[in-house]
Structure formats: C-alpha cells, structure tokens
N, C-alpha and C positions, 0 to 999 in steps of 0.2 A: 688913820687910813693907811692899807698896806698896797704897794704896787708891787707886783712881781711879776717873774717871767712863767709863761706855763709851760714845763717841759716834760710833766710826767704825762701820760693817758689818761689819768685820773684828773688832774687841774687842766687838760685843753676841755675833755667831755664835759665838763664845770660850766666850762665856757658856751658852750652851746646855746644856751637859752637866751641871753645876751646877742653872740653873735646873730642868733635867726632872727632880732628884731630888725636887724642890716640887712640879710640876707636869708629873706624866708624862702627860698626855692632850695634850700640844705636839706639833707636827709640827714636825721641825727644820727642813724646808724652807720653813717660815712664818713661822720666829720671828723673826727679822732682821726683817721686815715689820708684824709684829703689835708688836712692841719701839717701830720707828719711827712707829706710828699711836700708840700710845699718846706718847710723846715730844713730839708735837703736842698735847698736851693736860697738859703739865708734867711727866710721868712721866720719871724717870731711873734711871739704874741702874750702881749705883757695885761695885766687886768688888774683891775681897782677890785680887793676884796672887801667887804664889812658882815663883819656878822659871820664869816666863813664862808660869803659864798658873793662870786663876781657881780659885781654891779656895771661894771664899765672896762670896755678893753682895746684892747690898738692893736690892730694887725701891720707891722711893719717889715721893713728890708733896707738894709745898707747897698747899694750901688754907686756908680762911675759913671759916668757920662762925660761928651762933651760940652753939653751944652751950659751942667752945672757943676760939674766937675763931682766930687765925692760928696754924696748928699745921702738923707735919710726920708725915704720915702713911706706914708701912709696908705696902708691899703686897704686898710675898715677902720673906724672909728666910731665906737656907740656905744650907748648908755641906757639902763631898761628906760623903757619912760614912766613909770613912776619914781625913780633915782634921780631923774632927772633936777637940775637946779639946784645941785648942791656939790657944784665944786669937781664932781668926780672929772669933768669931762676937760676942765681946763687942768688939774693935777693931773691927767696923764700926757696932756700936749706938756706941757711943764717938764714932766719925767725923759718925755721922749727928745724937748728938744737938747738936754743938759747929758742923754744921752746921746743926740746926735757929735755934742760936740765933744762928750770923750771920745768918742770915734773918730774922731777927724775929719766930721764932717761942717762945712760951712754952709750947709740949708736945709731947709726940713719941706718937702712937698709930699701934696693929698690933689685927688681928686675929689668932687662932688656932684653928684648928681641936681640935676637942673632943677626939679621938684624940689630940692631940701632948701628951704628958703630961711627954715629957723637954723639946718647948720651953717649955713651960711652968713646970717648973723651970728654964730654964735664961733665961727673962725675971726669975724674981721675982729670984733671983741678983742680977741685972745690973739691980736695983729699974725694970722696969718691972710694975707692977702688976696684975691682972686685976680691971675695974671695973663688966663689967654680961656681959652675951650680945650677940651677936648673932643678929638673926631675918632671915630670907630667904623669900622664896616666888619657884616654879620659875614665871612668868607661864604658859610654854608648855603645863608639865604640869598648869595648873591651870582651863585651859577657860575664861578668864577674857574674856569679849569687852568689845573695846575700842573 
C-alpha cells in the first residue's frame, strides 16, 4: 500500500473519482482547479494508491488555534465503497496522524456529517472521538445584510 501526497494535475485529477463519493456536487472539470486554490492556502491531499490508481484519500490542513493550539485538521476523508474494509481508511488516519506529529502538531481533528453513522463508528474504532457539534449558518440563504 503506497500513500502519497498529490501534487501534480495528473494525481489531484486521479483523485476525482474517490473524492465525488464525499462530495458528489464537484464538477470534475473544476476540481484540479478548486484542489490547487485551496493548496494555496495549506490544504493537501494525500491518497491510498493500489494498482495505480486511488482508492482512499484525506483532504487535510495544518492550522493554529486557540482553542487547540497547533493541530491537524481533516477536511474529507473517503474510501470508494467497494475498497472499503480493508485497512485503507485507517492507514491513512494512521499516515496523517504520525504526520500531524512531525509537524508539531498535538491533535488531529475532522468533522462529520450527522448521516454518516458507519464513519462514525469507523472514527471511534480508530479512537478518534466525537467532542461537541458543529453549527453552520447558510449566509446566503439567511438574508443576512452585510
């Protein structure tokens, strides 16, 4: 099992397929684009290859905070679901947390959406914990002038 970072145009596009099982409102003809705008701003995006071609990947970022001080945050995590139940998805929390702490980071945090009941066992498993909510307001849909 290879993990690596995707940095070329050729290995984020890779990722596509993968990604939209998270995030099926992507237009693959954006994503290479939307991938490298975030990129610019820390975001990376490390994938489980086999056979040549991604099975599983982790969209992460390094930040500061005060609440957690220097930590490593998740901001997609998935695996196709036929790949599923073979390891990929805890070897990259694995990868990512051994790379939180070459970074000098002391925690690793994800959100999850409410529906995901199987990621969510499949976090505590892999002892990452569920610690509060999170809340969101849509600005757009909320008439809110600024």
């Amino acid at each position: 099992m290879n993990i690596a970072l995707a940095e070329t145009e050729q290995a984020i596009a890779a990722c596509f397929p993968v990604m939209f099982e998270l995030r099926p409102h992507l237009v693959q003809e954006a994503f290479v684009e939307r991938i490298q705008q975030q990129q610019s701003q820390r975001y990376q995006l490390a994938y489980v290859e086999i056979t040549a071609q991604p099975v599983a990947l982790a969209g992460f970022r390094i930040s500061n905070n005060l609440a957690w001080g220097k930590f490593l945050y998740v901001d997609d995590l998935v695996t196709l679901e036929e790949q599923r139940s073979h390891g990929y998805g805890a070897a990259l929390l694995s990868w990512l947390g051994e790379y939180a702490v070459q970074e000098g980071c002391d925690q690793l945090h994800l959100d999850s959406g409410m529906q995901r009941k199987a990621a969510h066992r499949f976090y505590e498993r892999e002892q990452v914990t569920a610690t509060g909510l999170h809340f969101a307001r849509n600005l757009l849909a909320c008439n809110i002038e600024l």
